[in-house]
C-alpha positions in Angstrom: -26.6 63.6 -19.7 -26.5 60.7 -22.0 -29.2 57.9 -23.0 -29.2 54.4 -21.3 -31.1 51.9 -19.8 -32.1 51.6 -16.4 -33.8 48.8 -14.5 -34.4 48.3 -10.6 -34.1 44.5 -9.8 -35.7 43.4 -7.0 -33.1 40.8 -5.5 -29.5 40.8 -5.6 -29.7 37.1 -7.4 -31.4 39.6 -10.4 -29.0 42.6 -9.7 -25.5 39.9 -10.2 -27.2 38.8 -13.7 -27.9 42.6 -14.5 -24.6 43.5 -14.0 -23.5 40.3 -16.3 -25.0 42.3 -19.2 -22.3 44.8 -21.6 -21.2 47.8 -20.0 -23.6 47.5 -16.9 -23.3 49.8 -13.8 -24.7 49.7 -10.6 -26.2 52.6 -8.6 -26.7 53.1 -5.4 -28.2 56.3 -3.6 -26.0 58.0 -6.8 -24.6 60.8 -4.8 -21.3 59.9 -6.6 -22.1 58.2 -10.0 -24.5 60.7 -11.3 -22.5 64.0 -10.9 -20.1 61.7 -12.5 -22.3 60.9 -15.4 -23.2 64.6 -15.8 -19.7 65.2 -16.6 -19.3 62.6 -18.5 -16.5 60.9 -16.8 -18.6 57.3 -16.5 -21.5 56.4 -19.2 -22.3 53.2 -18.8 -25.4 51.8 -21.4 -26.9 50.1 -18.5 -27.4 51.2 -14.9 -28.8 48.9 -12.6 -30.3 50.5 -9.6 -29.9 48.4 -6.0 -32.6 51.1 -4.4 -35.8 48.3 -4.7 -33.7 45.2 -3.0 -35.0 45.0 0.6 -32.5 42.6 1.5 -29.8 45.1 1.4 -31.2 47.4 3.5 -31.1 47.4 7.5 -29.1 47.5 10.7 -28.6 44.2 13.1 -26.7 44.2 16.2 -25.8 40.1 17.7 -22.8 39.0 19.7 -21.0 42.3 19.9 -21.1 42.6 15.8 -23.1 45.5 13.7 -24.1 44.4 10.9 -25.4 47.0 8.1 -27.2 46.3 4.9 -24.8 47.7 2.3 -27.7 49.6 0.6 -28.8 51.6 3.8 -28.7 55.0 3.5 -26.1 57.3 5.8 -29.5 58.6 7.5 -30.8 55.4 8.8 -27.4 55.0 9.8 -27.3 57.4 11.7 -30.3 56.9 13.8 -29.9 53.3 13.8 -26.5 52.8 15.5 -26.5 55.8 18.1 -26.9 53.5 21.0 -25.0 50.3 20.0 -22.3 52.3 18.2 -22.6 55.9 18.8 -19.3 56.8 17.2 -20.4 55.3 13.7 -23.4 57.3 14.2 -22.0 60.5 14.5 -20.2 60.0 11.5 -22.6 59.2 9.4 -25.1 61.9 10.1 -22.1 64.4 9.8 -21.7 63.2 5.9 -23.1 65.9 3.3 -26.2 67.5 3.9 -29.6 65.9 4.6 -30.1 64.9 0.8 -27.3 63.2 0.4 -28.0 61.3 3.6 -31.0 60.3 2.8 -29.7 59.0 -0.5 -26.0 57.9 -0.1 -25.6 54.6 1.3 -22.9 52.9 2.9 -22.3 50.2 1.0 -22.1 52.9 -2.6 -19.3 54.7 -0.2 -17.3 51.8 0.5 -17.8 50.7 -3.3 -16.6 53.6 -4.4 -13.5 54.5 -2.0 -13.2 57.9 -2.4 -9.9 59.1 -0.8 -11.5 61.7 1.2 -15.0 59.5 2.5 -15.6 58.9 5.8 -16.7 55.6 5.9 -13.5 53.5 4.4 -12.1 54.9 7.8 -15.1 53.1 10.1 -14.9 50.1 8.1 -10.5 50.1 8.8 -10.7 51.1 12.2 -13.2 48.8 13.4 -11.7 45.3 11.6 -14.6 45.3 9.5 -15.4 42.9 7.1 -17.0 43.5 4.0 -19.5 41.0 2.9 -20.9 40.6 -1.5 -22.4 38.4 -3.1 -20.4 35.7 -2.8 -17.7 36.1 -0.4 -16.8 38.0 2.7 -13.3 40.1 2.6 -11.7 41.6 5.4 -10.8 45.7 5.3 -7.3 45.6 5.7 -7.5 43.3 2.0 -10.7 45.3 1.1 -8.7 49.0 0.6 -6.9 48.6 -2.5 -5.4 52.4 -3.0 -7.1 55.7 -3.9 -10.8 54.8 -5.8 -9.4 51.1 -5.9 -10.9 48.2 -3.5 -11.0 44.2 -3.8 -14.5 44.4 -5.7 -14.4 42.2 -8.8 -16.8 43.2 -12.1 -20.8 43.0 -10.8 -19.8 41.6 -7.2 -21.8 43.7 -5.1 -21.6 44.8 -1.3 -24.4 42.9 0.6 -23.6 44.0 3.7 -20.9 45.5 6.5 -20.2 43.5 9.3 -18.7 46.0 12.1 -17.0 44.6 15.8 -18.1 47.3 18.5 -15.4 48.8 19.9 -14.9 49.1 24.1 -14.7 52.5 22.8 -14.5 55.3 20.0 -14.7 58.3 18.0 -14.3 60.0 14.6 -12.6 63.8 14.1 -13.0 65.3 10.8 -11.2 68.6 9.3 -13.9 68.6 6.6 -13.5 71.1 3.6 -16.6 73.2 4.0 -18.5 73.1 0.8 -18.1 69.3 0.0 -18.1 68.5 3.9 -15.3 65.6 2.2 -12.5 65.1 4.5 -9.0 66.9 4.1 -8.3 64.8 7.2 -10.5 62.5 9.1 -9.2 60.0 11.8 -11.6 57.0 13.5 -9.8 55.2 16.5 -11.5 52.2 18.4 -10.0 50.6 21.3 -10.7 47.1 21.5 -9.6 44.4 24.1 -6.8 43.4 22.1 -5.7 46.7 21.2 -6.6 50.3 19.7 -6.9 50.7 15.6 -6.3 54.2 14.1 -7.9 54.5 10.3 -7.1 58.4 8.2 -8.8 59.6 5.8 -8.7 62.1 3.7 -4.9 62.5 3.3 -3.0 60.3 1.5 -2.6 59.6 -2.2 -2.8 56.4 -1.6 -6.5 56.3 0.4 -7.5 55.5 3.5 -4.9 53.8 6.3 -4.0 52.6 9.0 -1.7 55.0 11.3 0.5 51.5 13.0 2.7 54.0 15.1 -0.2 55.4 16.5 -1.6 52.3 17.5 1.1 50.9 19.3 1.3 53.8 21.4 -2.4 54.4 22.3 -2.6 50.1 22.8 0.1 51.0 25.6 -1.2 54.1 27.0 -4.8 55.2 25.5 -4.3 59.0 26.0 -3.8 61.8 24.0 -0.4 62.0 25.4 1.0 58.8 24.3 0.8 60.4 20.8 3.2 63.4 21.6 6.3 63.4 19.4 4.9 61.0 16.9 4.1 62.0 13.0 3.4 60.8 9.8 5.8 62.1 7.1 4.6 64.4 4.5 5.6 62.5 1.7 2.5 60.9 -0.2 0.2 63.1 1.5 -2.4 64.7 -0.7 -1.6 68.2 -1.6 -4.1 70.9 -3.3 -5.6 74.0 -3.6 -7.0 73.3 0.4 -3.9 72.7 1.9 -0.1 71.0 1.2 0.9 67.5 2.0 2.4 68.7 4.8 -0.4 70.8 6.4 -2.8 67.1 6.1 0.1 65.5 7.7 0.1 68.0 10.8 -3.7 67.5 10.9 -3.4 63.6 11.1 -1.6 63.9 14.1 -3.9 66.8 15.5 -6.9 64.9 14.6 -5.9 61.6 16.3 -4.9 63.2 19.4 -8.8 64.9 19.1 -10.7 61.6 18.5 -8.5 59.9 21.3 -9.9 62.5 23.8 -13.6 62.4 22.3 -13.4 58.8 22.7 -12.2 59.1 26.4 
């Protein structure tokens, strides 16, 4: 490690004007940034940790929307949502192990964007919209490519606003040390039609799987997917499988979450 500053704000009003000082970071539960500064491949002079702002913790449910605090941790995710939105749930207590869920939070995930997190796919699927400081941006213009979202310099996620699906469900091929996706696929079947979200497998970062949910907005059955496949090309491809082994598993995966989902 390195030496730097840290200070814990206690309102995002005090976090924004942090941020606004030279080479300022913000932290969240720091299950990403601080292996990163460890290796050195971030060192900021300032972090600014969001852990002691209440207002950014919390789960709401009115008028058919789920609305979670963007500094929540995966844990209280989990037990929050399992009866308004049980899919969402069982994704987040499947992330990591119990230290990073009860240090990771959402709204440090999204921020982020890892290619192979779990809850970029939630947030696509389910029309999220992603709420800062001082705007609101809808997911399909929130997902920028791998590691690369809408977020401008110190704006800050305040919260994720969530539509609950008619129904729902997340399958992940998980890589079994990191417990990272090498494929994950959320579905949710609204009234107006079934979204399909993959992680996990492209270069590019999460996205949506349109073929997919044209079919399953026809016919919402495994079946409908038969026949259909996303190419190989621009699939990630390493030492846990080939581009065309993640795009196999999108297809497998999606057909699994249709069933969980029922």
């Amino acid at each position: 490690m390195y030496s730097f500053e840290i200070v814990r704000p206690k309102s995002v009003a005090d976090a924004v004007t942090a941020l606004g000082g030279e080479e300022a970071q913000a932290l969240g539960g720091g299950q990403t940034l601080i292996p990163s500064l460890k290796q050195r491949l971030a060192s900021p002079a300032t972090l600014v940790s969001l852990t002691a702002i209440e207002e950014l913790k919390g789960v709401s449910s009115e008028g058919g929307v789920l609305t979670i605090g963007g500094g929540t941790t995966h844990g209280t995710v989990a037990a929050e949502t399992a009866s308004s939105y049980p899919a969402l749930a069982a994704l987040a207590g499947n992330i990591g192990d119990p230290a990073v869920r009860n240090r990771g939070t959402i709204g440090g995930s999204l921020a982020n964007n890892d290619p192979s997190a779990c809850y970029p796919a939630a947030a696509l699927a389910s029309g999220a919209t992603i709420v800062t400081n001082s705007r609101e941006i809808a997911a399909d213009d929130y997902f920028q490519g791998m590691f690369t979202t809408a977020l401008e310099e110190g704006e800050i996620i305040t919260a994720v606003k969530l539509p609950i699906p008619e129904k729902a469900a997340y399958m992940k091929f998980e890589q079994p040390a990191s417990r990272f996706a090498l494929v994950g696929v959320f579905v949710a079947k609204y009234a107006d039609g079934v979204k399909v979200a993959v992680t996990g497998a492209s270069e590019e970062g999460v996205f949506r799987w349109s073929e997919a949910e044209a079919a399953l907005s026809s016919d919402f059955s495994a079946s409908a997917l038969d026949g259909l496949s996303v190419p190989a090309d621009g699939m990630i491809g390493d030492l846990h499988g080939s581009g065309a082994y993640r795009a196999h598993l999108v297809a497998v995966m999606t057909k699994r979450a249709v069933t969980a989902a029922g």
